[in-house]
N, C-alpha and C positions, 0 to 999 in steps of 0.2 A: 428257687433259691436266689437269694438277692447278695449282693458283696454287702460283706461287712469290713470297715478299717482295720487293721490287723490281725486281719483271719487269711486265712487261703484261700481263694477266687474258686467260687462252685463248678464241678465238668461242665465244660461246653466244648463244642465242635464250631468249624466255622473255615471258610472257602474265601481264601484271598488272591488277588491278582497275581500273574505268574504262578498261578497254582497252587500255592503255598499252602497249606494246611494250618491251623493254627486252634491248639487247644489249651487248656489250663497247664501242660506239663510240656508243651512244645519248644517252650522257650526257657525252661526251666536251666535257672545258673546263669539267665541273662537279667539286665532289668527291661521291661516292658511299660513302653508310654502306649495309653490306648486313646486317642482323642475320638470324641464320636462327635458327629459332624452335621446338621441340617442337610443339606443337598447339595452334590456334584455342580460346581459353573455356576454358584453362586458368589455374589460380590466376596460375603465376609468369610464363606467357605474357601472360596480362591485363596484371598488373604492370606488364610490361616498355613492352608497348605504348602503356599511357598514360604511363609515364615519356618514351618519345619523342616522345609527341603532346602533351606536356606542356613540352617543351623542341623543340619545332620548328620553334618562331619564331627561337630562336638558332641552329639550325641551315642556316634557310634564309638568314639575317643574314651567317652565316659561307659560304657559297656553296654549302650542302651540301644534296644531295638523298637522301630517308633510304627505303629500302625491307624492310618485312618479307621473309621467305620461309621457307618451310614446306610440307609434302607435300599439306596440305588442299585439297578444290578452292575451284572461284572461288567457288560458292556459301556454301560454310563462310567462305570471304573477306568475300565481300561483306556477309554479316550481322554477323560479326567487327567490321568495317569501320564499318559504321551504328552497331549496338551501342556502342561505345567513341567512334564521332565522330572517327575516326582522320583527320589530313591529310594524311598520306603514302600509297602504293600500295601492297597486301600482290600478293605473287607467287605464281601457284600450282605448286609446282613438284607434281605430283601423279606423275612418270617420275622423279623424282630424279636428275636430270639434273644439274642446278645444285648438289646437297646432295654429289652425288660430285665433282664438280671442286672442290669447296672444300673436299671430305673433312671434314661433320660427321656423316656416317651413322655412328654407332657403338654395338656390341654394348652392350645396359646389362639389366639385372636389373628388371623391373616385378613385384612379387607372386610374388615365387619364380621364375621367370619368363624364359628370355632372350630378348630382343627385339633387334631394331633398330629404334633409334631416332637422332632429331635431337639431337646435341649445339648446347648453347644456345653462340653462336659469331656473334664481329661481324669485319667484314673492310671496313677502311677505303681506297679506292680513292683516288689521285690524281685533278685535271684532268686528267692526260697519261696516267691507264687501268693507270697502274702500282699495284698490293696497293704501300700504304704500312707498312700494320699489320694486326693480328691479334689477336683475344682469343679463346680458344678455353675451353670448359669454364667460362665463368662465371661468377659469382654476380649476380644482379640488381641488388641492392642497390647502388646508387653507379656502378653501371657506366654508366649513361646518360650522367653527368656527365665520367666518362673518357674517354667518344668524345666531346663533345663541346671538350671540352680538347684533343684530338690534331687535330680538325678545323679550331677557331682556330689552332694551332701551323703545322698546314697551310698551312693559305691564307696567313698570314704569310709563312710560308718562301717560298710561290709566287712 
């Protein structure tokens, strides 16, 4: 099953830092920012992550509960996690599980090179568990402040 824009988010399970469990109905009546991420201790993954742990007091002001996710395991997580000081949960999806239902695995070019990799990609969740929004293929830059603008818009509207 794939997300569709104002549908409800297909079951999934899924193991986050601090143990946290996290499934389509876990955070139900909250809003959910999901950013999926290239790799752990990378330049623009760094970036991103202290941009949200940097803005996650208005996040959580705003009702919204914000999670990484990316193929690395908990271990690459959890020192992720310390390192940066992060307040939110990274997820490991390490079966890409969760990277395929939101369709950001995508063919890209590394060093001559083709791979598959994680397209950088935020998917903003209703309280009621419906995909409200979508950013896909990213830039870092400013983008934090964009989901955070659609998540006040949100909960407004709620």
């Amino acid at each position: 099953m794939a997300v569709v824009l104002n549908k409800s988010i297909p079951e999934f399970e899924a193991v986050a830092t601090g143990g946290v469990k996290v499934t389509q109905h876990s955070h139900h009546g909250k809003i959910v920012v999901l950013y999926f991420y290239p790799k752990d201790n990378t330049p623009g993954c760094t970036t991103e992550a202290m941009q949200f742990r940097d803005k996650y007091k208005d996040f959580a002001k705003a009702g919204a509960v914000v999670f990484g996710v990316s193929r690395d395991n908990m271990k690459s997580h959890d020192d992720f996690k310390a390192k940066l000081e992060l307040p939110f949960e990274l997820i490991a999806d390490t079966e890409e599980k969760m990277c395929h239902m939101f369709g950001v695995v995508k063919n890209k070019i590394m060093y001559g090179k083709k791979v598959k990799g994680i397209e950088r990609s935020t998917f903003l969740i209703g309280a009621d568990g419906q995909l409200k929004q979508e950013w896909r293929g990213l830039k870092v830059p400013g983008h934090v402040d964009e989901v955070l603008v659609a998540v006040k818009a949100l909960k407004k509207a709620g």
